[in-house]
Structure formats: structure tokens, C-alpha cells
C-alpha angles and dihedrals in degrees: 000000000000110000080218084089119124113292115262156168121009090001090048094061087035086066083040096057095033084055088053097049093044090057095051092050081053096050099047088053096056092048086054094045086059098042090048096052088053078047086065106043093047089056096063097041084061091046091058100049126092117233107284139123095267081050088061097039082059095038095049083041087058091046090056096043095046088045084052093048094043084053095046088044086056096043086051093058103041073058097058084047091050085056094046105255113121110172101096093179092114088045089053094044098041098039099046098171098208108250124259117292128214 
């Protein structure tokens, strides 16, 4: 009887659930690598206005989105550890959240 038979059982749902996770991770870095385009725009949106009240409303704005972007970055990466894999060094390089304004 050959082992090179179809997978199944317990490994069977283990690829299952790996896929899925996989996908998940996919999908969460997708939705960062939007927020922190808008990040972006939004900065410098902030950087070109005078002082003013509207200035304060975007500036807060950017402050709520980066905290958000610096969370989903961290719950990115409790996922990869979930998965096993423990070296964050791409997630740090590929999703840079743009550093506090004033």
C-alpha cells in the first residue's frame, strides 16, 4: 500500500485550517496596506495646512487612524505567531505606520 495516498484525516482539516489562516493574514494585510496609504495622504494633508481648527479636527483624524494601523499591524503579527512564524522583520519593513505629527 504506497503513503503517497490523498491527505486525510487530522492533516486534512490541519491544511484546512493553515489555508484559512493564511487567508485571513492575507486579508488583514491588504486592509493595512490601504489604511496606511490613506495614512499617508491624510499626513500630508495635516503638514500643508496653516494652524487653525479644521487643522486639529485632521490632525486628531490622523492620530485615530495611525493608533488603528499600529493595532491591526500588532494583531497581524500575534496571527503570524499563532502560525508559527516568529521573525516580524518583513512586517515591520513592508507596513512602516508614519510616525506621530504635531
Amino acid at each position: 500500500m504506497s503513503s503517497k495516498g490523498p491527505v486525510g484525516g487530522a492533516l486534512a482539516i490541519e491544511v484546512q485550517m493553515r489555508a484559512e489562516a493564511a487567508s485571513g493574514i492575507r486579508a488583514l494585510g491588504q486592509r493595512i496596506e490601504r489604511q496606511l496609504t490613506e495614512l499617508q495622504q491624510l499626513g500630508q494633508q495635516v503638514k500643508a495646512m496653516a494652524p487653525s481648527p479644521a487643522r486639529d479636527r485632521k490632525l486628531a483624524e490622523y492620530e485615530e487612524k495611525r493608533r488603528d494601523a499600529e493595532y491591526r499591524k500588532w494583531t497581524l503579527i500575534v496571527q503570524r505567531e499563532a502560525m508559527g512564524l516568529f521573525n516580524h522583520a518583513d512586517v515591520e519593513e513592508i507596513y512602516r505606520v508614519p510616525p506621530k505629527l504635531s
